[in-house]
C-alpha positions in Angstrom: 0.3 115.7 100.2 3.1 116.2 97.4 3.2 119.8 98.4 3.6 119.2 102.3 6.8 116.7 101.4 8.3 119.8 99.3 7.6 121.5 101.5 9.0 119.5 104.7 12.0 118.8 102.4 12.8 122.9 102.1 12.4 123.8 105.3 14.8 120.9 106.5 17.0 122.2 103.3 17.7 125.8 105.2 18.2 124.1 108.9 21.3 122.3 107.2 22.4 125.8 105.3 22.1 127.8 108.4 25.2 126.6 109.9 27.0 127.1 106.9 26.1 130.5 105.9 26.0 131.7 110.2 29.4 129.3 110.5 31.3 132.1 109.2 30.5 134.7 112.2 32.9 133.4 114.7 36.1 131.1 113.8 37.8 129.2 116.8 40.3 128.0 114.8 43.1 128.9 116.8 46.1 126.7 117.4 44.8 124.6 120.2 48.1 123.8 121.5 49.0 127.2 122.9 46.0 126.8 125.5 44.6 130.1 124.8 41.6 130.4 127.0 41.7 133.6 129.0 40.7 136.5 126.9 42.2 139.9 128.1 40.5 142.1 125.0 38.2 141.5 122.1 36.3 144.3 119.8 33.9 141.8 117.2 31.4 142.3 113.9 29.3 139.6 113.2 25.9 139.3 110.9 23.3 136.9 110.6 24.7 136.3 106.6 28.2 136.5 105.4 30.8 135.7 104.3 31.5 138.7 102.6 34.0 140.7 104.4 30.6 141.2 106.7 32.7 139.6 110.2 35.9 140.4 111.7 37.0 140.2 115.0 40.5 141.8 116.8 41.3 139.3 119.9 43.9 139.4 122.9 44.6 136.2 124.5 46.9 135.3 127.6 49.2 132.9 126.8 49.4 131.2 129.7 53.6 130.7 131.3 54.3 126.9 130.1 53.6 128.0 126.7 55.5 131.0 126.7 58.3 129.3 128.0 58.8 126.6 125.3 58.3 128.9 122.5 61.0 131.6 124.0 63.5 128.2 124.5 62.4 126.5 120.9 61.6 129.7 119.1 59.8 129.6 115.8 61.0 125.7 115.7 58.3 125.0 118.4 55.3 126.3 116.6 56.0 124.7 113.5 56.2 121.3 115.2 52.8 122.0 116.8 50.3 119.0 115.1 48.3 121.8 113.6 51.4 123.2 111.8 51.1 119.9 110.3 49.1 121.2 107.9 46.1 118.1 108.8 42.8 118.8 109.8 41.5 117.4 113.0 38.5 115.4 113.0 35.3 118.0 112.9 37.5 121.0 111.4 35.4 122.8 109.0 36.3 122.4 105.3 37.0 126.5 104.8 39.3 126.2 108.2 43.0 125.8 107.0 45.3 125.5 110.3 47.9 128.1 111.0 50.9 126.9 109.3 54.5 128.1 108.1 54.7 130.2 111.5 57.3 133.8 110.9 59.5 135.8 112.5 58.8 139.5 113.4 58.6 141.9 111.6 55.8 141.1 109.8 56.9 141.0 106.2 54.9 143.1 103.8 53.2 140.9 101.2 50.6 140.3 99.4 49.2 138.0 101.8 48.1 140.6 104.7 46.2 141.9 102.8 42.5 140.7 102.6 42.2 139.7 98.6 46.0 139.1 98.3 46.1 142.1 95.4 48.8 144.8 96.6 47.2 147.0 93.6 44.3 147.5 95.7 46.8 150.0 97.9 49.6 152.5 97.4 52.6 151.5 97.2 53.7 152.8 100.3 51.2 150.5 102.5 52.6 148.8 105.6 51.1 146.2 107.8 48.7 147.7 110.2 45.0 146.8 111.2 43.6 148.9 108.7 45.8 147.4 105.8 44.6 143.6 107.1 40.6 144.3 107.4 40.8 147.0 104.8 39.7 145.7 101.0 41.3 147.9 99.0 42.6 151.8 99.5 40.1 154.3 100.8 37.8 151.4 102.0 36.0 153.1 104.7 33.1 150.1 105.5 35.4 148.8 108.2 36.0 152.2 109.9 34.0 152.0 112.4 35.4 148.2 113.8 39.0 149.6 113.5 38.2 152.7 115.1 36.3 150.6 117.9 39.6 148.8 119.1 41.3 150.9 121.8 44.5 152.7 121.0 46.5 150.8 123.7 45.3 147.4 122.3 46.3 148.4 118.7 49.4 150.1 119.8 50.8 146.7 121.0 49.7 144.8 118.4 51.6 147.0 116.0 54.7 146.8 118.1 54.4 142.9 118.1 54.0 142.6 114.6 57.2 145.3 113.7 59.7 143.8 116.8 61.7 141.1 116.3 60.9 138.5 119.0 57.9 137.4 118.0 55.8 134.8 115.3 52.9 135.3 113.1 51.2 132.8 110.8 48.1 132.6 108.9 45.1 130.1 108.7 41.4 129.6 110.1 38.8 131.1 107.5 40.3 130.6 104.3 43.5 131.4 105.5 43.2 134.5 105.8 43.1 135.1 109.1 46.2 135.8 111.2 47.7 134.7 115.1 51.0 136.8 116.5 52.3 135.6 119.5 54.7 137.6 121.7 56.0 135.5 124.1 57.8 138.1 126.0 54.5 139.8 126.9 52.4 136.9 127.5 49.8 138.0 124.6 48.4 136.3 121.4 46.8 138.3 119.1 44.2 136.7 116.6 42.5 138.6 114.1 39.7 137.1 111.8 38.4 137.9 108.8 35.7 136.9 106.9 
């Protein structure tokens, strides 16, 4: 009888762990109040265990008119009055989930924090932002290859002109916080790119 409660116990044990170790494969911790609910492109990893650098995901949202409107008339000033600029977590936000805060002009400045473990030592010196500088883990990484070479040349051609133009507005947050949302208002497009 002892050994069937243990047992019970364990099993009910890895049904609680599941989420957390599977939570990590998708993140929807995108700034709710830019309405972001069409997708127009997404190329995505995920594995049944991570974190780990294991899931990543590129994205391409419409951001619909309205939105696009206030943040060309308000500018950066609008998204960092947004309630999850704030900084607080809404109720059910997931303790590893930071919001997207402190929201940038482009270009995209080149520090330490686009790159996945925050180290520039891990590249060249001459390193610039890019998709393979964000998912990459260090100079010469090749395990995320095949995801970068998956997203379509049109698709990473405009997110590298949105993230070197002025005009638009990065921040970081979601998994750890490092994961990163552009928005270009002038082409109607939010890019979000996890990272595990």
């Amino acid at each position: 009888m002892k050994l069937n409660h243990i047992t019970s116990r364990a099993v009910a044990l890895s049904f609680i762990a599941l989420p957390a170790i599977v939570g990590c494969t998708k993140n929807e911790s995108r700034p709710t109040e830019l309405q972001l609910t069409r997708v127009l492109y997404q190329k995505e990893v995920s594995n049944a265990v991570g974190p780990g650098g294991m899931n990543h995901s590129f994205t391409i949202y419409e951001l619909p008119k309205e939105t696009s409107a206030a943040i060309t008339d308000k500018r950066v000033t609008y998204l960092n009055s947004l309630h999850s600029a704030s900084g607080k977590k809404t109720p059910g936000e997931k303790a590893l989930s930071a919001p997207f805060t402190d929201w940038h002009v482009t270009p995209v400045s080149k520090t330490a924090r686009w790159l996945r473990y925050e180290e520039e030592r891990r590249f060249n010196k001459g390193w610039e932002p890019s998709i393979t500088t964000f998912y990459q883990s260090f100079e010469g990484d090749t395990s995320k290859d095949g995801f970068i070479s998956s997203i379509s040349t049109e698709h990473a051609d405009s997110f590298h002109t949105a993230i070197s133009t002025p005009g638009n507005y990065y921040a970081y947050g979601a998994y750890r916080g490092m994961c990163l949302v552009v928005v270009s208002p002038e082409t109607g497009k939010v890019f979000y790119l996890f990272r595990d």
